[in-house]
C-alpha positions as CSV (number, residue, x, y, z in Angstrom):
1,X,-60.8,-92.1,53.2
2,X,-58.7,-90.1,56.0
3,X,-55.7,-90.6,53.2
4,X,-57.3,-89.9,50.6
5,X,-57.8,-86.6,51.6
6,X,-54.5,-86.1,53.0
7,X,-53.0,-86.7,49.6
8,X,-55.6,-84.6,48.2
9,X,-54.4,-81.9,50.5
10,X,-50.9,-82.0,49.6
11,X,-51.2,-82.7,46.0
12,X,-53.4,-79.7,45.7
13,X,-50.4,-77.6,48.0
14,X,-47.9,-78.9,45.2
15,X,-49.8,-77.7,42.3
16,X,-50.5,-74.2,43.9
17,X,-46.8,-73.7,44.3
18,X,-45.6,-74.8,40.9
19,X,-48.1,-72.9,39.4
20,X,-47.3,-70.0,41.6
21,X,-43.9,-70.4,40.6
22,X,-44.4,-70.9,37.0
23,X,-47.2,-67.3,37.3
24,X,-44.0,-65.7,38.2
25,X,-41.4,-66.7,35.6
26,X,-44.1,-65.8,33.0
27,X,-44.5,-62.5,34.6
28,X,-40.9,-61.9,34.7
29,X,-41.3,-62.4,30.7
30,X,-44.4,-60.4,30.3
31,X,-42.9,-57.4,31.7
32,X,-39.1,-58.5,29.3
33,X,-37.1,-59.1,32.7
34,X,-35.8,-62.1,31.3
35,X,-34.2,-59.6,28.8
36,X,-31.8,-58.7,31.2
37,X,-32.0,-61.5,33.8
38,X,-31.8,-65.4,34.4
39,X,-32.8,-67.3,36.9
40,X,-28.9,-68.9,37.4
41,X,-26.7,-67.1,35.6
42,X,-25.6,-63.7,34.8
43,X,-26.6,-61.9,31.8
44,X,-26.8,-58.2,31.9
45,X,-27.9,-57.7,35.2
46,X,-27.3,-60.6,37.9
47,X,-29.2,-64.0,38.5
48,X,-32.1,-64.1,39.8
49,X,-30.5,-66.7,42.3
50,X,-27.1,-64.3,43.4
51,X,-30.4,-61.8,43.9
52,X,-31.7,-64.0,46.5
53,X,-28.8,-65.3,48.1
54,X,-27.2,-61.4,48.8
55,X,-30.7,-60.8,50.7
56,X,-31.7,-64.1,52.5
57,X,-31.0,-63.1,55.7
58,X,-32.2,-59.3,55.2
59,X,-35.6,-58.8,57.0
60,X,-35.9,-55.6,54.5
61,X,-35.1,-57.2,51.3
62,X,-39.0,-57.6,50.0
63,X,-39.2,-53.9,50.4
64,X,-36.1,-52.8,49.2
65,X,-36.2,-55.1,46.3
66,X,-39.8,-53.5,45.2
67,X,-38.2,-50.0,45.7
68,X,-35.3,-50.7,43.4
69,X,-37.7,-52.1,40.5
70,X,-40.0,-49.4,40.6
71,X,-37.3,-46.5,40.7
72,X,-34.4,-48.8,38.7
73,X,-31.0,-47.6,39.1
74,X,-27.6,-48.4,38.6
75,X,-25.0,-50.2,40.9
76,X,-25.6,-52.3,43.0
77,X,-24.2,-54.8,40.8
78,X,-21.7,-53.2,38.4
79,X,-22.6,-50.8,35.9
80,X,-25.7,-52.0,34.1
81,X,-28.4,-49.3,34.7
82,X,-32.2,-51.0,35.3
83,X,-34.9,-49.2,33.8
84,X,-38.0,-48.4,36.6
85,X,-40.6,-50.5,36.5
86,X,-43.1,-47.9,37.4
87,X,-45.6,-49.0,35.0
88,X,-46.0,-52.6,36.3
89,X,-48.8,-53.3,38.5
90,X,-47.9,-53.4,42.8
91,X,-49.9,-56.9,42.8
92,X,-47.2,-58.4,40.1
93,X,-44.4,-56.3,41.2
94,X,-44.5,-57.6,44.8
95,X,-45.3,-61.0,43.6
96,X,-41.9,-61.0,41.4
97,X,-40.0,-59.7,44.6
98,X,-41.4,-62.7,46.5
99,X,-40.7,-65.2,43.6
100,X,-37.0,-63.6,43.5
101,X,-36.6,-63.9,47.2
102,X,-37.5,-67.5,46.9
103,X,-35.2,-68.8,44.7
104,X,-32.6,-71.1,46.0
């Protein structure tokens, strides 16, 4: 019985993660980052993936990631200007940051 609920523990960890993973992708196309954006590749702005590797070992990086998308610029990685993302709600902003941030 012990295991049982072991493995209900984990499997239940799991789940939460994928589907916090899979919430994010679909909030990256609800708000049309994808438009710009892939997870490992380059299309008009940079990879989700080069985003997370440049600020791995930056203690700042959630916050200055959630400053750049809500004031968008131009760059920090070549000239592509990003819109602002003013409009989005903080809740899915900040979880977008963290799903960026924890792409490998």
């Amino acid at each position: 019985m012990k295991a049982l609920s072991s493995l209900l523990v984990i499997a239940l960890a799991v789940s939460s993660s994928i589907g916090d993973a899979l919430g994010s992708e679909d909030l990256a196309r609800k708000y049309g980052c994808l438009a710009c954006h892939a997870i490992d590749k380059k299309v008009v702005g940079p990879a989700y993936k080069d985003i997370a590797a440049k600020y791995r070992n930056d203690p700042a990086a959630e916050a200055k990631l959630s400053e750049k998308l809500q004031t968008g610029g131009a760059g920090n990685w070549g000239e592509a200007f990003m819109p602002s993302m003013q409009l989005v709600p903080t809740g899915d902003l900040k979880t977008l940051v963290k799903w960026i941030l924890s792409l490998k």
